[in-house]
Structures are given as C-alpha cells and as structure tokens.
C-alpha positions as CSV (number, residue, x, y, z in Angstrom):
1,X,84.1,72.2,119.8
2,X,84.6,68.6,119.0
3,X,87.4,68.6,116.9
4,X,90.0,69.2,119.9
5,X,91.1,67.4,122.6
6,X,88.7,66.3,125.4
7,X,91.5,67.3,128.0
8,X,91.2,70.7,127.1
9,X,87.6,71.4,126.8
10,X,85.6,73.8,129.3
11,X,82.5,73.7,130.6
12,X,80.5,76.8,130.6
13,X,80.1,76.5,134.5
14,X,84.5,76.4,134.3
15,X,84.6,79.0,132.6
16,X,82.7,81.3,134.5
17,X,84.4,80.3,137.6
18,X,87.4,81.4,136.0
19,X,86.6,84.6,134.7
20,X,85.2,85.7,137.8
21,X,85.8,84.6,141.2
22,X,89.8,84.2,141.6
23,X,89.1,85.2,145.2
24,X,91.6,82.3,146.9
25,X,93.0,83.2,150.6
26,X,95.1,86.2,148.4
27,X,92.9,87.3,145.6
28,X,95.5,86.1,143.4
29,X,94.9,84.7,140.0
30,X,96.1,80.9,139.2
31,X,99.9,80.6,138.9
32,X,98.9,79.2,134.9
33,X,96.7,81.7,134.0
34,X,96.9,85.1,133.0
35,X,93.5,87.3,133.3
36,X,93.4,90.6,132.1
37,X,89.9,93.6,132.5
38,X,89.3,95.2,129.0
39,X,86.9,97.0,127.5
40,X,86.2,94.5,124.4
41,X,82.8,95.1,123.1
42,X,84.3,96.0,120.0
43,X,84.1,92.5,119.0
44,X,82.1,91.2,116.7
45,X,82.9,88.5,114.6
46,X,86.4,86.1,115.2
47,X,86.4,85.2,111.5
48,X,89.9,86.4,110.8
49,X,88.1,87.3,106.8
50,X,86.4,89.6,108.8
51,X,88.0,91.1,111.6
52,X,88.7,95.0,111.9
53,X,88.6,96.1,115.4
54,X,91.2,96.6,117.5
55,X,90.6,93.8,120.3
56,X,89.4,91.4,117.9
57,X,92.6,91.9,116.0
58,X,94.5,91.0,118.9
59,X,92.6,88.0,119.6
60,X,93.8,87.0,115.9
61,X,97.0,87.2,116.8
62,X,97.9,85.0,119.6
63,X,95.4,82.6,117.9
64,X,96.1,82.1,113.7
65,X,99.5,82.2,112.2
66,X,100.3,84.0,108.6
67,X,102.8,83.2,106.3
68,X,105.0,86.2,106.6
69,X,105.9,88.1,110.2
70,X,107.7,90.9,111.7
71,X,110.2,91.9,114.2
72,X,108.0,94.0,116.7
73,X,111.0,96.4,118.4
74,X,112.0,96.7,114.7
75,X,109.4,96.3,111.9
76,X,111.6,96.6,108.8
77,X,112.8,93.4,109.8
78,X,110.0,90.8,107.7
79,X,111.0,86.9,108.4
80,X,108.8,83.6,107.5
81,X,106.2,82.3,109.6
82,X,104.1,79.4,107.8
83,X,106.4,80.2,105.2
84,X,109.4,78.6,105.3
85,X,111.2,81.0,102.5
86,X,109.9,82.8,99.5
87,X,111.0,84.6,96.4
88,X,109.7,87.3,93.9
89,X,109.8,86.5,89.8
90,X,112.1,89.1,88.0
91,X,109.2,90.7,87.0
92,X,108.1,91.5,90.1
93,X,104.8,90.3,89.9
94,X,104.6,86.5,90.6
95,X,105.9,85.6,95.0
96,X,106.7,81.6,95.2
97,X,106.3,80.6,99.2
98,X,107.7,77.4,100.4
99,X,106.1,76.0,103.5
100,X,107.4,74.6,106.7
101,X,106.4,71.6,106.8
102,X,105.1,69.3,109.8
103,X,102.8,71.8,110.6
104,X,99.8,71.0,112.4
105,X,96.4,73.0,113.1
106,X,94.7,73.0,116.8
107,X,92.5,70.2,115.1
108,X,95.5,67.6,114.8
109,X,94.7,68.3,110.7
110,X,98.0,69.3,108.6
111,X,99.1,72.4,107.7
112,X,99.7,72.2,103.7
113,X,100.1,75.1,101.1
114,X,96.5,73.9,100.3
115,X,95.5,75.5,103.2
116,X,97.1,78.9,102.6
117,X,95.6,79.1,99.3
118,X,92.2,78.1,100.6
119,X,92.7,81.0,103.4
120,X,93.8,83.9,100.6
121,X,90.9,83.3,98.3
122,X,88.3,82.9,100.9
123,X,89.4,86.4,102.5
124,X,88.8,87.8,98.8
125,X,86.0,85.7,98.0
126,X,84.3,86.8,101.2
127,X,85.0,90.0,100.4
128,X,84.5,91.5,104.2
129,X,85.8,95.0,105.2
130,X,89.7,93.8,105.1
131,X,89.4,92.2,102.5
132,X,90.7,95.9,100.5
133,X,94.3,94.3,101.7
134,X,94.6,91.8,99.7
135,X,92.3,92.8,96.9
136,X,94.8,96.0,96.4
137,X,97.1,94.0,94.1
138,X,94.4,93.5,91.6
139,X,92.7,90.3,93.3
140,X,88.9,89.8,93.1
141,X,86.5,87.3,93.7
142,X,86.6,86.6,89.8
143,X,90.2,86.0,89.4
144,X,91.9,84.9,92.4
145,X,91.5,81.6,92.0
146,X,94.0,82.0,89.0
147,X,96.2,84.2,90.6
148,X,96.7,82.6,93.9
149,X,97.3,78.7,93.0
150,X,98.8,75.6,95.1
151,X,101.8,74.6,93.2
152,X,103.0,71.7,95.4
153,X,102.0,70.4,98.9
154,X,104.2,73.3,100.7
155,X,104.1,75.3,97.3
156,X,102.0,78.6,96.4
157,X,102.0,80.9,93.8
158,X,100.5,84.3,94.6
159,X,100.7,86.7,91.7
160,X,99.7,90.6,92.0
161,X,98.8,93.0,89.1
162,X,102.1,95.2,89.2
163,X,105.5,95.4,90.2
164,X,105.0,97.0,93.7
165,X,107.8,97.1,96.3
166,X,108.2,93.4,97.8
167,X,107.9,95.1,101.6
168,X,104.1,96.3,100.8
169,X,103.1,92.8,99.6
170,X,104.8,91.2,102.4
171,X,103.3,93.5,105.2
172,X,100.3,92.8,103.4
173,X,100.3,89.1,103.8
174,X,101.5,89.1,107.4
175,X,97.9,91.1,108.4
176,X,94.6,89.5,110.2
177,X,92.9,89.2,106.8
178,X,95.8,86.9,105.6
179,X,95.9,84.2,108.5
180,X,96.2,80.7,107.7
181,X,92.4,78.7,108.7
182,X,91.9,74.9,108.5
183,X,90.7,74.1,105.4
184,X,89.2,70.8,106.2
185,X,87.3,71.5,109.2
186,X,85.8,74.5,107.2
187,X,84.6,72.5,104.9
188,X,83.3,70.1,107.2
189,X,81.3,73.5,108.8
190,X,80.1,75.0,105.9
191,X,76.8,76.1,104.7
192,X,75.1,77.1,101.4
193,X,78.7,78.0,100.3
194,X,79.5,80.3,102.8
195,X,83.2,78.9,103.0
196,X,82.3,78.2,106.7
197,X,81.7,82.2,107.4
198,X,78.9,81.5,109.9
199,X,80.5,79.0,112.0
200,X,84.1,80.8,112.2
201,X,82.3,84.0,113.3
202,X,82.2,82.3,116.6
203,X,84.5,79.3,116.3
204,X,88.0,78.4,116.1
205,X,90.3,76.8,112.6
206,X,93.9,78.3,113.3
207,X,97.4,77.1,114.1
208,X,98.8,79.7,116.5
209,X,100.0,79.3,120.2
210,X,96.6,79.7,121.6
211,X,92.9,78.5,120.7
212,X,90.4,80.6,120.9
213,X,88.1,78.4,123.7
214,X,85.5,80.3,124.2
215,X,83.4,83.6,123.8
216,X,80.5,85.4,125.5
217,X,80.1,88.6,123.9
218,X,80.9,91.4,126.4
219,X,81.6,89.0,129.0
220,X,84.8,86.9,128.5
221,X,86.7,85.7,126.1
222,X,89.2,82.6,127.2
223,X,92.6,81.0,124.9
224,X,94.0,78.3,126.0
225,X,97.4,76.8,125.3
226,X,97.4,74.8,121.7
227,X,98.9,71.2,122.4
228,X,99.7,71.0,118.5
229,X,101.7,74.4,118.7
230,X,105.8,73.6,117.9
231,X,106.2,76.4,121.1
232,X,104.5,75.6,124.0
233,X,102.9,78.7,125.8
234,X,104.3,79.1,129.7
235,X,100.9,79.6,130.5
236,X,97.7,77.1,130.0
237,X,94.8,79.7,129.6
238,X,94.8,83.5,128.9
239,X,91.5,85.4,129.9
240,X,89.9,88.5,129.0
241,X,87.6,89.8,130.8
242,X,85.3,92.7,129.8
243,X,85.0,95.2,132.1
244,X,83.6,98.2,130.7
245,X,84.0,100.7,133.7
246,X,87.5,101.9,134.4
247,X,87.6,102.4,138.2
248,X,86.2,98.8,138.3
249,X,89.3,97.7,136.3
250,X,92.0,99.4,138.5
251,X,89.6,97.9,141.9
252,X,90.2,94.3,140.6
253,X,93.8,94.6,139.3
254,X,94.6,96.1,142.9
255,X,93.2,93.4,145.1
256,X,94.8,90.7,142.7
257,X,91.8,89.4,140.9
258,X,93.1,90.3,137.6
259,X,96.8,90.3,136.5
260,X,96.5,92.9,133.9
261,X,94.0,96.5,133.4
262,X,94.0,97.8,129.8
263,X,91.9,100.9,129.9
264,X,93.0,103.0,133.2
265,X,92.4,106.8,132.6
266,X,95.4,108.9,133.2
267,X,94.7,109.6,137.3
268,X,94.2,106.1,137.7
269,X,97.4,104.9,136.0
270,X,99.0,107.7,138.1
271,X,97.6,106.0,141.3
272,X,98.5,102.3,140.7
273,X,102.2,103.3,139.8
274,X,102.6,104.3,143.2
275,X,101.9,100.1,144.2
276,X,104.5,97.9,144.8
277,X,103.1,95.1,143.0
278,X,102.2,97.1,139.9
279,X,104.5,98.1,136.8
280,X,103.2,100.3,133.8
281,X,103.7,99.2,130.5
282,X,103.5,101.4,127.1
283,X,104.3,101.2,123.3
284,X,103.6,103.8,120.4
285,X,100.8,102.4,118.3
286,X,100.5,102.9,114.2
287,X,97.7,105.5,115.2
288,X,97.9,109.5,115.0
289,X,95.4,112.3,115.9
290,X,94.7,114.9,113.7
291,X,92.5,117.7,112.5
292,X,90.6,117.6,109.1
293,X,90.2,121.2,107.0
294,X,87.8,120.8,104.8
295,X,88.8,122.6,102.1
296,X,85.3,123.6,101.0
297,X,85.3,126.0,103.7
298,X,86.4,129.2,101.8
299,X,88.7,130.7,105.1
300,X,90.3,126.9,105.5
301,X,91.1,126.5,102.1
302,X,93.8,129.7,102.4
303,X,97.4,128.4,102.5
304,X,98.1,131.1,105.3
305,X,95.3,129.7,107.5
306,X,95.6,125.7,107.4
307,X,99.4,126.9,108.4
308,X,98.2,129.5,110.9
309,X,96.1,126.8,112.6
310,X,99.2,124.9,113.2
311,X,100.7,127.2,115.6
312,X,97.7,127.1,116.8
313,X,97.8,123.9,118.9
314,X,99.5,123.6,122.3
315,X,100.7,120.2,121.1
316,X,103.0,119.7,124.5
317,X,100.2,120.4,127.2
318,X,97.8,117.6,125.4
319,X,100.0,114.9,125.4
320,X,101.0,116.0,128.7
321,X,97.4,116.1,130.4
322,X,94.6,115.5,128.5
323,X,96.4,112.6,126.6
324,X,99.1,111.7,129.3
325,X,100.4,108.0,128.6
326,X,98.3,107.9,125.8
327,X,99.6,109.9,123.2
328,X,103.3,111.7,122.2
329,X,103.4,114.7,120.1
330,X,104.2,113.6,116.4
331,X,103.1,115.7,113.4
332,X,103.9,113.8,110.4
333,X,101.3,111.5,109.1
334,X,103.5,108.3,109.6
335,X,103.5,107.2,112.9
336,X,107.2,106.4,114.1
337,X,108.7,103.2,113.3
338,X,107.2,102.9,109.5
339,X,109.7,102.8,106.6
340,X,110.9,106.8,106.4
341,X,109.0,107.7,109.1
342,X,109.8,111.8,109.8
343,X,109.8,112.5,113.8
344,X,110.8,115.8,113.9
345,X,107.7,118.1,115.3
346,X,108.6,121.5,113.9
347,X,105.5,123.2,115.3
348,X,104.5,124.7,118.5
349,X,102.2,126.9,120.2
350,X,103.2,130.4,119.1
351,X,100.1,133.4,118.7
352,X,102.5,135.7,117.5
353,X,102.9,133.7,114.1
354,X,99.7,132.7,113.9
355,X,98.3,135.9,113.9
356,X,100.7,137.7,111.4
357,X,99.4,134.4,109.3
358,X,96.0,135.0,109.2
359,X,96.5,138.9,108.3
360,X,98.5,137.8,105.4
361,X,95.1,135.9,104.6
362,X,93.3,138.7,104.9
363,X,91.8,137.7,108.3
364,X,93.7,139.4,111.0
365,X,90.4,140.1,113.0
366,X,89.7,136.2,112.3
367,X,87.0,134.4,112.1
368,X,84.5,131.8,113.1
369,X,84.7,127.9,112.0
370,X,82.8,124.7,113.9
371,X,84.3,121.7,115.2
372,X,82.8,118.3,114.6
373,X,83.7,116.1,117.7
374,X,82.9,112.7,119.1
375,X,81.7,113.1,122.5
376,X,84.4,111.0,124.3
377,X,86.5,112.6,127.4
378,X,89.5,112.8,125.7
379,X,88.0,113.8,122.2
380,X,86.5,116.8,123.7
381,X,88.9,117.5,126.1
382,X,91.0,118.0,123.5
383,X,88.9,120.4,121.1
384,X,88.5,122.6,124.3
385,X,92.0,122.7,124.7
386,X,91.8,123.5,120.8
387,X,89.0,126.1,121.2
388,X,90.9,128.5,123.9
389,X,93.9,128.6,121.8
390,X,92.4,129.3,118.6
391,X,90.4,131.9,120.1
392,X,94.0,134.0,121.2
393,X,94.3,134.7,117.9
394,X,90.5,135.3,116.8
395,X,89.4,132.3,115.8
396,X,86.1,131.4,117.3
397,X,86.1,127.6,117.1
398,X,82.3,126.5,117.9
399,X,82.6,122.8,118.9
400,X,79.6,120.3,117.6
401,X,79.4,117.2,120.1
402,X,78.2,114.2,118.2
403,X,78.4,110.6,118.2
404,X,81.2,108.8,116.3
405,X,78.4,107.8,113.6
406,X,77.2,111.3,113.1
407,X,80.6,112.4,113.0
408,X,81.9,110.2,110.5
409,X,78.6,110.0,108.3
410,X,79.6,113.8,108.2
411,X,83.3,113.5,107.4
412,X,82.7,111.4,104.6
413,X,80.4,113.2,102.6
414,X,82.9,116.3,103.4
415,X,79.7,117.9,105.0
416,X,82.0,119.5,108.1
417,X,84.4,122.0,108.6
418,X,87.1,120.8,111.0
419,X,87.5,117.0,112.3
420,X,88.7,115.7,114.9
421,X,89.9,112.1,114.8
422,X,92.2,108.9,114.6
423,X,93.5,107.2,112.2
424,X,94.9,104.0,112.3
425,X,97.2,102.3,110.1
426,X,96.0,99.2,108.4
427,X,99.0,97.4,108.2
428,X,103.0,98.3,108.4
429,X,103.7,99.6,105.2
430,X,103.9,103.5,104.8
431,X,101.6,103.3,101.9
432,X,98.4,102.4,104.6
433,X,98.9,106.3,105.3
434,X,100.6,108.0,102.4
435,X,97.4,106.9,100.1
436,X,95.2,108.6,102.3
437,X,96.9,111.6,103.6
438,X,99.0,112.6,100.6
439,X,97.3,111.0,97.2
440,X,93.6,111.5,96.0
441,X,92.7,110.3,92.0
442,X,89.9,112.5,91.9
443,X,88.2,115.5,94.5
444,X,84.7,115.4,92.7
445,X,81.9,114.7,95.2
446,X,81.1,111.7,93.0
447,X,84.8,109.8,93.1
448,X,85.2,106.5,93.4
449,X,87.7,106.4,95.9
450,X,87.5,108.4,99.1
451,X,90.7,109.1,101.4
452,X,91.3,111.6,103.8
453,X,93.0,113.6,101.6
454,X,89.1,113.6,99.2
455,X,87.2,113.8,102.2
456,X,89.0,117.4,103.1
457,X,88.8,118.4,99.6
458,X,92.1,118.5,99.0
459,X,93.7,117.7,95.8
460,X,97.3,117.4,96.7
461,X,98.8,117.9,93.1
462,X,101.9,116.1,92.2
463,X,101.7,114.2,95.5
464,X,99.4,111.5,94.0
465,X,101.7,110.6,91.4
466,X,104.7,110.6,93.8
467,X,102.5,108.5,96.3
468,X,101.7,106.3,93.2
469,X,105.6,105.8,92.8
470,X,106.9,105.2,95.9
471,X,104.6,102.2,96.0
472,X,106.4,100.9,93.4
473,X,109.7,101.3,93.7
474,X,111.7,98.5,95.0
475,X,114.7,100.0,96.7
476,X,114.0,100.5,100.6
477,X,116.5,103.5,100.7
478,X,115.0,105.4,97.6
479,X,111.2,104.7,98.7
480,X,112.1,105.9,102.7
481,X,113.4,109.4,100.9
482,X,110.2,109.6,98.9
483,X,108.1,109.2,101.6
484,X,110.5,111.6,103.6
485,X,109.3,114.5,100.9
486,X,106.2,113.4,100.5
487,X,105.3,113.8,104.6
488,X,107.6,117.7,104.3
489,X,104.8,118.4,101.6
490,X,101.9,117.6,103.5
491,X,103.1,119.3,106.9
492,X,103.8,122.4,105.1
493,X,101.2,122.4,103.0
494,X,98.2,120.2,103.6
495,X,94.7,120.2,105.3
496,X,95.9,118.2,107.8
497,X,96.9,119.0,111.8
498,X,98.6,116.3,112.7
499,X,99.3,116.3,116.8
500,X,99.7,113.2,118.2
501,X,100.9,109.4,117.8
502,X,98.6,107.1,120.1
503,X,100.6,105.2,122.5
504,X,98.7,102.3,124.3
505,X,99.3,101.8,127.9
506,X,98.8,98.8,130.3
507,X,99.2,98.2,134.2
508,X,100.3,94.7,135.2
509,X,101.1,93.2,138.5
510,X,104.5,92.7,139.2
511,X,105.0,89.0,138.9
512,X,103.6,89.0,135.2
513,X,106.9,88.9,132.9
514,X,106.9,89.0,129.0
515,X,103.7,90.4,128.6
516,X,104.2,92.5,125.2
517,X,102.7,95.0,123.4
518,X,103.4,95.7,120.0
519,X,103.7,98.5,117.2
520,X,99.9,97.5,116.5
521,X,96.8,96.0,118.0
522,X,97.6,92.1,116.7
523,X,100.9,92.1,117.6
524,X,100.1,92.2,121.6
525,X,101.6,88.8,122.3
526,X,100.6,86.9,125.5
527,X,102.6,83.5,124.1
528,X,105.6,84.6,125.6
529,X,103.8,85.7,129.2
530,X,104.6,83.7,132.6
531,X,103.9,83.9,135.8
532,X,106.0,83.4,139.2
C-alpha cells in the first residue's frame, strides 16, 4: 500500500509473526497491541459501499469516519463527526453540512466536502446491498448527482425527496454505507469506471483512528494506529484473529496469547469468569429473535392462536440457558434504546391461557404446524425448547432442520409455516424495524416490496399508514408515542413472537481497559483501548 508511510508498513512475514506466536517467557501479547480470537469469515469485501456483515461492519468503524455520529450509552444523542455543523431548509427537504476542516486521510490527502459528495454518490452509484439506506430518500444512480452537490470546499448540499423526520436522515448518514473514502486515491485506483470498487474491496481510503493494514481472509485481519488521525490511538496495532472453533478461543485467551475471545458458548464464558485475569463484558445489540406466522397457514391466521402461541413460550428459561449472556427477554419489535422503544414483556409461559385461547379458536384438541429452523445450537435449541411447550397445550410443532439458505429462500417466498430467526436493525432509527414488522404496501405474492410483515402474509391495516407517518413527523416526542402504539398493535395483534433482544458478550483479560462495545456491530470501538 504505497500511499502510506514506510514506518508503518508490514511485511507479510511481520504479520504472521504477530498474529500467531505471542509466546514470550509469559504468553502475553505486546504491551501496544491488542489481539483479539473471532469467528470473522463473514467478511467479504472492506468496501464500506458494500459492507453488510456484522464483523466487517465493525472493521468499518474503527477505520472510516462519517459525517454524522452518535452517543453509544445514549443514542438519541446525534453530534457531528466530519461535519462540523449542519442544518435542515424549512422545507425539510434540503440538509447543508459544514465541514471541519484540516482534515486529513491516512494518505496525507485532504479531507474536503469534495470528498463526502464523492463518497454518497458512489455508495448509490454502486448500488451494493446498503446502498437501500441512502437510496430511501428518493436517491438513485440517475439523480444523485443533482441531489447531493459540493457547494464550497467544506460545503454539501444533500437534498431527500420528502420531509422526513431530521433524526432518520441523520442515523442514516452516520451508517457504514455513508463513510467518508479518499477521493483522489480512488481515482488513482480505478478501473473501467468502477469508482475504484475492485481495489477498495481489499484496500484501504478512510480517515478514522485506525488503517486497515492488512487482510487474509479467514486468517487475520490487522489496523494499525493512523499517524494522520487528530486522536492518537493508545495502542499501535489492533489484531483479529480468526479462530473459528470456540474452545480454541477460550485455550488461547487463557494462557495469554490473545487479549480478547468474542465467541465463547455460555459454559465457557461461565468457566473463564471464575479467572482472575479475566472480566466479562456485554451490551444489548439492535438485534431481536422472533417467530414468523405465516398467515397462509389457515390455523395461524386465527387472532386466538398467534395470541395463544405467545403464552406459549417459556421466554425466562431461554434467555436463562439456552441463550444465557446472549440474549434478554424483550417482546416488542424495537430493541431497547431506539427512539420509543417499549420494554415491558407482558407475556409469559402460562398453558392455562393458552389453551382456553385455542378453544375459543375452535381448536381446543390443537393441532399440528412445522417449524423451519437453521441448524445452529442455539437455533435449535431453542425450537426444542419451543416444541415441548407447545405440545402442553396440543400443539404438535414438527421442527424442519435446514441451512440458513434453505431457510430463508423459504421465508421469503412465504413457503413456511413458522420461522425462526433474527433480525437485525439496519441503522438506529426505529423506522429500520417499524417498516418491516408493522407496515406492508401490498400482501400479493407478486409485491414489490417484501418485509417481514409481507413475508408472513400479514397485512397489518392502518399500521402502514401510521408507520408511513411517524417517519415523517418531525417532533421526537410525538413520533416516540407513535411508535409506542404502533409496537402495542403488533404485540397484541400481529404474526409476530417476539422473545428475545441479542446481547453480545466478550471475555477480556484483565489488564485490557476501554475496550467498548456498542448498541450495534460498527460501533465496537478499539480507539479508546490500552493496555497496562
């Protein structure tokens, strides 16, 4: 990577001895350096116009900046990152951002508004599976050039299609899709037009505390600290290392070789808190678990039974085994911490109720239903959990293992009768879940559009419209009650069996401080992290 400094480049042969042999006279990893066992073959791409996945998405964000940011222990509160200020045109259609200037990129090139327009309309251009973020306000490849315009050197206009609340656009423009890449060393690695796509798939053109040094697909992945960054990093390198295997993980994070272990199964985390030099870590994640009813399904569609199923569910014993330290009982579809987030859980395990349900429905003997489930541990650990309560109060729930493709190939052409799945939030505006769960234009198998609300067959009424509104309106204590009412009407009502909120757990040796893990997947941040 010739564009940055020779000081800091690796050698392939470093790097390796890095990533894998920290075995000094105390197995310890180097005082600058934090190394961390993951399971990160999730990766594919490091083009921030491109990247979906969860560890890639952290990767992003220690890496690029974006012009808008958030308070992680409180997200309501949205501050400037590359942008210096901003406002919105009394029509509520047309944001002005100022840039700070004396920014600089990794490369030593200057940061300019030129750069942040080049970065928007190459995400649309692009047009890679994030790209639905931004292209939401009416952008596409045809027209953004017109709508997102450079209006100074630390000036941008960015102009959306209607009036929606400022706090959706904002959120919006602080995601992955929306980070900031050099546009002249882009330009210098472009091809055929490609806006430099096939070089930044596996390179580096970003701003943020760390550069991305170097990658070697399910192997390692290595940052180290950017010299052109206004905040220098306590530590000089951060590395991930992919370990797939779980026991291997909590092997090397015990004899010192690594400093943190992502993935640890519940016995293991268990076993490791009992250590002296290791501390647990957690944070609720903007992901939930839930059952889909597809409302094809004559006995699901009954009001009685998608309510019956609900008490149904011994919520408490599957966060408290199956999903221990990795998951809390929630039951509304925003996870906690989104704008008029509801975290009461008004439902529990109770037979009696259930049954006195499904005889209302005309099913008090009840009946037989299959279960389509990804054949992970804890996904089928779960539907088993699922499948002896049911059958207390008749159900006979037939569980179909699958892969996660067969599973989802299913769900989406509403081929199945119950689900079982995630779903994670794509960004931190309560829209990312209300449109899915609560809205849905049109239930014919042909729609255009295809939430989870479509794929159960659901046609949830009035709630479209009201999920249409609340996107629009502008005050934050009007649009948290709308989305109050609009999660009551889905609990009560919907095809949904909400049970969980994901929380994501780490275990990290003691002497690690300011390791952080945040309300989603890119706001991890290992650029406060030091060592003693």
């Amino acid at each position: 990577m010739k564009h940055l400094p020779k000081k800091l480049l690796l050698s392939a042969a470093m790097v390796a001895a890095m990533a894998t042999s920290f075995s000094a006279v105390k197995a310890a990893t180097p005082p600058d350096t934090l190394v961390q066992a993951w399971q990160s073959d999730d990766i594919i791409s490091l083009d921030p116009a491109e990247v979906f996945e969860f560890s890639a998405s952290e990767i992003m964000g220690n890496t690029y900046e974006r012009l808008i940011q958030y308070d992680i222990t409180d997200v309501s509160k949205i501050s400037g990152q590359v942008a210096e200020s901003w406002t919105v045109s009394d029509d509520g259609k047309t944001y002005t951002f100022k840039i700070r200037p004396n920014k600089k990129f990794a490369s030593g090139n200057p940061l300019t508004a030129e750069d942040v327009v080049y970065s928007l309309q190459r995400a649309v251009i692009l047009d890679k599976s994030p790209a639905f973020i931004l292209g939401q306000f009416g952008l596409d490849k045809n027209n953004v050039k017109d709508k997102i315009k450079q209006t100074g050197p630390l000036e941008l206009t960015f102009e959306v299609d209607k009036p929606y609340a400022p706090t959706l656009v904002l959120y919006c423009l602080g995601n992955s899709v929306a980070s900031i890449v050099d546009k002249k060393l882009l330009t210098q690695n472009e091809k055929d037009g490609d806006w430099g796509y096939n070089w930044l798939k596996t390179h580096y053109a970003g701003s943020g505390p760390y550069i991305m040094r170097d990658w070697k697909a399910n192997e390692v992945l290595v940052l180290e600290r950017n010299p052109n960054y206004e905040q220098k990093t306590p530590l000089a390198r951060v590395i991930f290392r992919h370990i797939k295997e779980t026991a291997s993980q909590r092997l090397l994070l015990e004899k010192g070789d690594v400093d943190v272990a992502r993935n640890l199964n519940p016995e293991e985390i268990d076993a490791v808190a009992k250590n002296p030099d290791i501390k647990i870590q957690s944070a609720p994640k903007g992901t939930v678990y839930y059952l889909g009813l597809n409302q094809k399904n004559p006995n699901l569609a009954k009001p009685e039974v998608r309510q019956a199923l609900k008490y149904l569910v011994d919520y408490s014993a599957i966060a408290d085994t199956i999903m221990k330290y990795k998951g809390v009982v929630h039951q509304n579809f925003l996870p906690k911490g989104f704008l008029g987030a509801v975290t009461t859980n008004p439902y529990k395990l109770d037979v009696a109720k259930a049954k006195e349900l499904l005889a209302k429905a005309g099913l008090k003997d009840g009946f037989s239903v299959t279960m389509d489930t990804r054949s992970t541990a804890e996904i089928m650990g779960i539907a088993q959990a699922m499948q002896a309560t049911f059958a207390q109060a008749g159900i006979k729930l037939e569980i179909l293992p699958m892969d996660s493709k067969q599973a989802l190939t299913k769900y989406r052409a509403r081929q199945h009768d119950i689900y079982i799945g995630n779903w994670g939030s794509d960004y931190q505006d309560p829209n990312s879940n209300a449109d899915t769960f609560a809205a849905n234009d049109d239930n014919s198998d042909n729609a255009k559009a295809k939430p989870l609300a479509w794929r159960n067959a659901w046609d949830p009424g009035p709630l479209t419209a009201k999920t249409r509104a609340a996107v629009m309106e502008r005050d934050a204590e009007k649009r948290a009650q709308m989305y109050k009412e609009l999660q009551k009407a889905v609990l009560d009502d919907g095809p949904f069996v909400i049970f969980l909120q994901q929380t994501e757990v780490a275990a990290v040796r003691k002497n690690v401080h300011d390791f952080i893990l945040g309300p989603s997947f890119s706001d991890n941040d290992v650029s406060k992290t030091k060592k003693n």
